[in-house]
C-alpha positions in Angstrom: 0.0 0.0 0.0 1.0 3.4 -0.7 1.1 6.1 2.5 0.4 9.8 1.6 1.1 12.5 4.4 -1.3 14.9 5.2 0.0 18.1 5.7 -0.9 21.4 7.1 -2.1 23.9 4.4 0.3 27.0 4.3 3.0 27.8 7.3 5.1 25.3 7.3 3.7 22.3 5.5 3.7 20.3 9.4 2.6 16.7 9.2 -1.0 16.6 10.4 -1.2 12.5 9.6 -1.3 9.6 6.8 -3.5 8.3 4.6 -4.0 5.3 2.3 -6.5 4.2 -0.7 -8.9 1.7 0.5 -9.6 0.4 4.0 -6.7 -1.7 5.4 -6.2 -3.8 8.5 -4.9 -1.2 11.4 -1.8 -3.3 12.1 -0.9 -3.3 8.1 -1.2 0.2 8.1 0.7 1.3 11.2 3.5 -0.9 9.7 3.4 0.5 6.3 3.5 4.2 7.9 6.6 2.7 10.0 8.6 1.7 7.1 7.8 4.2 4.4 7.6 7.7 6.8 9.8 6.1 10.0 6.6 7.5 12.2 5.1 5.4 14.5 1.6 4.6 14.8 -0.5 3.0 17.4 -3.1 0.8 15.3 -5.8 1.9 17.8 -5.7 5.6 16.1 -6.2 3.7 12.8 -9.4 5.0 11.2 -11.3 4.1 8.0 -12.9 7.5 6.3 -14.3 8.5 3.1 -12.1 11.4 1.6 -12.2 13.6 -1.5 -9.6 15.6 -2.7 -11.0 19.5 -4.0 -8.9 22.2 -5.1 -7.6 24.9 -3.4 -8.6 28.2 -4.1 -4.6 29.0 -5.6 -5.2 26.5 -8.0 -3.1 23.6 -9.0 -2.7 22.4 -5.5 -5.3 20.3 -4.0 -7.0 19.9 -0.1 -8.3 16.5 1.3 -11.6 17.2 2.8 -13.6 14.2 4.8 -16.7 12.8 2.6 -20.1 11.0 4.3 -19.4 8.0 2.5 -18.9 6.9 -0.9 -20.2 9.9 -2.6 -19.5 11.3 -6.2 -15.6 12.0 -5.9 -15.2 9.8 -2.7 -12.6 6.9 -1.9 -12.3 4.7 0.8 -9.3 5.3 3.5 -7.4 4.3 6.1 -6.1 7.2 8.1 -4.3 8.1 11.5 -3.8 11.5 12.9 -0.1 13.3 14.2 1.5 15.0 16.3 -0.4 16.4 19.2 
């Protein structure tokens, strides 16, 4: 599986958390984060979520938004929050 980071919109970029495509088994997840981003994840913070990506109002770059469910312009995900 492929890990994204979600990251904060302007300032500095910090990482707010991790996303995948598709709804994945917490344990598989928190490893993948582990060995692709070297960030630990408790599985038990593992969440599955509908998400859409939108544009931003610069153009070009694009926000992830939560959907309520699978929706026109949805996907299924596994995510887990950062930091504090």
């Amino acid at each position: 599986m492929e890990i994204f980071v979600i990251a904060e919109d302007g300032g500095d970029g910090a990482v707010m958390g991790f996303y995948a495509h598709g709804h994945h088994e917490p344990e598989a997840f928190a490893a993948a984060v582990l060995a692709e981003h070297e960030a630990v994840i408790q599985p038990a913070t593992v969440r599955h979520a509908w998400l859409r990506m939108i544009p931003d109002r610069r153009g070009g770059m694009r926000i992830l938004e939560y959907a309520q469910g699978d929706g026109r312009g949805s996907f299924a995900a596994t995510v887990a929050d950062w930091g504090d």
